[in-house]
C-alpha positions, 0 to 999 in steps of 0.5 A: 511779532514780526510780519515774517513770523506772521507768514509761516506755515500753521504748524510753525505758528502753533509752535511760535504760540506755545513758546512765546505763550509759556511766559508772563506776556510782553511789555504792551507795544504799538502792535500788540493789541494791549496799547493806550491810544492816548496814554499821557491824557489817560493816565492824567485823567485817571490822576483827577479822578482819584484826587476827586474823590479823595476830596469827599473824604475829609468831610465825610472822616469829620463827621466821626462825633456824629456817627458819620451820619451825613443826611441833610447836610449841604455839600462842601466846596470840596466836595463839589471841587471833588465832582468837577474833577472826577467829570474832567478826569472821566473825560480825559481818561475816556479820551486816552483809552478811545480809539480813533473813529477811523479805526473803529470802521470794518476795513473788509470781510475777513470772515469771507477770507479766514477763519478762525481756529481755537486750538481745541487740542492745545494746553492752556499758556501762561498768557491764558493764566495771566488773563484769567487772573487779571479778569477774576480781578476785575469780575470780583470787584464788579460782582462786589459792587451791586452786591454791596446793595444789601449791606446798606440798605438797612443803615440807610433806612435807619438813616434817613428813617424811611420804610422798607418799601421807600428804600427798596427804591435805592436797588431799583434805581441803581439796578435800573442803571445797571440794566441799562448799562449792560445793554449799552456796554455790551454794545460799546464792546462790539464797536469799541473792542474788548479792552477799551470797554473793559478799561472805561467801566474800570473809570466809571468804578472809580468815579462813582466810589463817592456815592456813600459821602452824598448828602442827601438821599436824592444824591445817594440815587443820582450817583448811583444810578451811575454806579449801576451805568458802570457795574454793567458794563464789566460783566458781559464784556469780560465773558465775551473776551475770554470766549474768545481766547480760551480753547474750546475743548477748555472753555466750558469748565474753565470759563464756568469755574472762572465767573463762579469763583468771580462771583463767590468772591465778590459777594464774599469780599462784599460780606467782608467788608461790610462785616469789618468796616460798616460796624465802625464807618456806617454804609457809608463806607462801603461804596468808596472801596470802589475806588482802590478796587477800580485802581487795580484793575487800570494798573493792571490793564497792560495784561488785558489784550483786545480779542482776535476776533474782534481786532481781525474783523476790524481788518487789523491783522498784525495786531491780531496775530500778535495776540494769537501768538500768545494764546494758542490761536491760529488763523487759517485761509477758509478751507474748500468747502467749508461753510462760510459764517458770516456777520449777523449784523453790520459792524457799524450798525448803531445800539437799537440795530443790534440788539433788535438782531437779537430779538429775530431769526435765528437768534430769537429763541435763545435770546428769550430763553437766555433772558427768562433764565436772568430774569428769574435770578435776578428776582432771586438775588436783588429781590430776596438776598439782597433784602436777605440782612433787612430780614436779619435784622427784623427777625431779632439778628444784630448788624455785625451778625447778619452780615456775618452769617451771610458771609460763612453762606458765601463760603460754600459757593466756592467749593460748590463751583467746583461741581458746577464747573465740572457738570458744566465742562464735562457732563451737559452746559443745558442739563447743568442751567436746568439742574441749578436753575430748579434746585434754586427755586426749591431753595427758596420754596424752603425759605419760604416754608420755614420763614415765619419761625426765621427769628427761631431758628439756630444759628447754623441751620440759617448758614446752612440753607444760606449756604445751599442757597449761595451755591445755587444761585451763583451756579446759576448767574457763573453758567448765564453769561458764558452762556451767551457768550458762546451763542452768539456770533463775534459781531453780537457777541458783545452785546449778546452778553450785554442783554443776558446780563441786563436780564440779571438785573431786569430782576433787580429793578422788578424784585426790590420794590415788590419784595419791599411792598410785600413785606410792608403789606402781606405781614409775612415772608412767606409770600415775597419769598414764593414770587421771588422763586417761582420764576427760576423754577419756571426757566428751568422748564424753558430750558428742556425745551429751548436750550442749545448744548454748547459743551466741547463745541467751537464757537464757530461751530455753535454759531452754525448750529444756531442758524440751522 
């Protein structure tokens, strides 16, 4: 976009804008905001870590007279020529894909000068349509990725002979990972933009794919540990971009069907796999689908732009006009009168600053509210569906049926997001989380009711209520994320995204373990299952009292009423 477009009047950039955003967008440049800072080191580091981890399959693929089974062998010297390529390729890629520090610094306030409009009134461009593609993408691999958890852990334990409650530390270890990794990456979001982010948890995708062919069950933890550090990094920041270039009479329905459709697929091509390959391959070769999956995503990055928002804050105008152009976003000089809406937080502040911002006035309420809500999925998804095939099993199901009946419960999570984007977008954002949040916990008061028959119950009525199930609960974790990224303000935005999705997985680290100690210990599902969903309910009531209606609102205008 040349610095003479840049300069028109605001009706002529909003004609400029529908124009050029009703096409597939342009070929990324040196001023377009999608561009590589070091592309030859990128694409060579993303050349070793394909090749690393392709070197861990051979011994994995001669294993086939023995099952696949890998526990207690030593590591080959492919395999550990395989490890130190993929750390030199992570090296090079995240060298190539980083910006220059001093690009990384605020140039001035913009926020004191311009604001910014998303066109409320606009219709969605193709440039919208090719994002929302290209995210769907990259959130379905990364909801497959920790959802792939509880299709191996029943091979594993059977592997390495451990009990429910040794292997329930393999999700909280990972999941430990995956909080982390949120918080961190949601951080990194607000200090290295957007697309940068997005683009390393894509390298962390591929080199943590060789997590199935380790060995040992200590090398199983360690690798990941660092899948987790990378699953966590997508989420949040993928929410936060597309708040920040959807319009806002759009954003809550199309945002909300967006990550539900995300999540319903990613589960569902995580039961898929499992279902086609694990009967054949063992658990193993679950996890190396993180390789392809993280391939496309960096193939398709040239379709990934860096926010406006976040380019214009760190002074860098050309850049985030050139964007706006294509996505229907204007930026105007700060009217009379017009309440300014300043930084919550310095740009340059470190990790431990932002997140404490979070955790005081104004935002204090709503972070609580926003990680009670996580929490109590949480403990529903990694503490009770994750160990769901474990329960299966036990219960009489065979492997190749367990995982097949959670993939038609998956199913109906994805005409079920069709309701809750409608609620969502059109009804009430608050009353819709309340309704979803209370509906999952008397699911699982169901479950727990009927748990002691589970073996005898009929095919179809256990798909049914897994398919009640399903859609509640990835109502629930679809509305989370966008949620929080429409509280908080485009300095924390990042990061604000980042502890709503670390509480998801907070869950996580708490739910596996105790659901694997009462199962060991209480005899009965009965008892895991309430402490599982109890909490849920509990969130449900928080949210009467503490959530923020965010439905047809701009986010400049959220953010106002959040300091008020």
């Amino acid at each position: 976009m040349s610095s003479s477009t840049a300069g028109k009047s605001g009706n002529d950039e909003n004609k400029i804008s529908r124009d050029e955003g009703s096409h597939a967008p342009d070929s990324p440049g040196p001023h377009t905001g999608i561009e590589l800072h070091h592309p030859v080191a990128f694409w060579i580091g993303v050349l070793l870590l394909t090749g690393g981890v392709l070197l861990h399959l051979p011994e994995f693929l001669s294993m086939e007279g023995m099952g696949y089974r890998m526990a207690g062998m030593p590591m080959s010297m492919e395999m550990l020529g395989g490890m130190a390529a993929i750390l030199a390729g992570l090296g090079l890629a995240t060298y190539g894909v980083v910006p220059r520090l001093s690009a990384l610094a605020p140039r001035r306030d913009v926020d004191a000068e311009l604001h910014i409009h998303g066109m409320d009134n606009a219709g969605l461009t193709g440039a919208h349509w090719w994002l929302l593609f290209v995210l769907g993408i990259a959130l379905v691999i990364d909801v497959m990725k920790p959802a792939t958890l509880g299709f191996v852990l029943p091979g594993m334990r059977q592997e390495y002979g451990f009990t429910t409650a040794q292997v329930a530390f393999f999700p909280f270890v990972a999941l430990t990972g995956t909080t982390i990794g949120s918080i961190l990456w949601g951080v990194m979001g607000d200090r290295l933009g957007r697309r940068a982010t997005i683009l390393l948890a894509s390298l962390f995708f591929i080199g943590t794919s060789i997590c199935g062919f380790m060995p040992s069950f200590q090398w199983n933890l360690f690798m990941c540990f660092l899948m987790g550090l990378s699953a966590g990094g997508m989420l949040p920041i993928v929410y936060a971009l597309m708040a920040e270039t959807v319009p806002a009479r759009m954003r809550g329905w199309l945002v909300i069907l967006h990550g539900g459709l995300a999540t319903a697929c990613g589960y569902l091509v995580a039961s898929g796999l499992a279902t086609l390959f694990e009967p054949t391959y063992t658990w193993r070769i679950l996890w190396f689908f993180g390789l392809p999956t993280g391939l496309i995503i960096i193939l398709l990055n040239r379709w990934i732009p860096e926010s406006p928002r976040f380019l214009l804050q760190r002074g860098n105008e050309s850049a985030a006009r050139a964007v706006m152009s294509r996505f229907g976003i204007v930026v105007e000089k700060r009217r009379a009168g017009e309440a300014r809406v300043p930084a919550a937080a310095p740009s340059g502040a470190g990790a431990k600053n932002r997140v404490l911002a979070l955790f005081r006035r104004p935002y204090a309420l709503h972070s609580m509210t926003i990680v009670l809500y996580g929490l109590g999925w949480g403990l529903v998804n990694w503490g009770f569906i994750t160990f769901l095939p474990t329960v299966l099993r036990d219960a009489g199901f065979k492997v190749g049926t367990a995982s097949a009946l959670l993939f038609y419960s998956s199913l109906a999570a994805i005409p079920g997001t069709l309701l809750v984007a409608f609620l969502y977008g059109r009804w009430s954002s608050r009353k819709t989380m309340i309704t979803f949040a209370a509906l999952t916990s008397a699911v699982m008061i169901g479950f727990a009711v009927l748990s002691p028959g589970l073996g005898s119950l009929s095919q179809p009525a256990i798909v049914l209520l897994g398919m009640v199930l399903m859609v509640s609960c990835t109502a629930v974790i679809s509305m989370l994320s966008p949620y929080a990224a429409e509280v908080y303000p485009t300095p924390l935005r990042g990061t604000g995204s980042g502890i709503a999705a670390g509480s998801s997985k907070l869950g996580g680290m708490v739910g596996p373990p105790l659901m694997g100690l009462l199962l060991t210990t209480s005899g009965t599902p009965m008892i895991p299952i309430l402490a599982m969903g109890i909490p849920i309910g509990f969130a449900a009531l928080v949210l009467c009292y503490a959530g923020l209606e965010t439905r047809g609102k701009g986010l400049e205008q959220i953010a106002d009423r959040v300091r008020s």
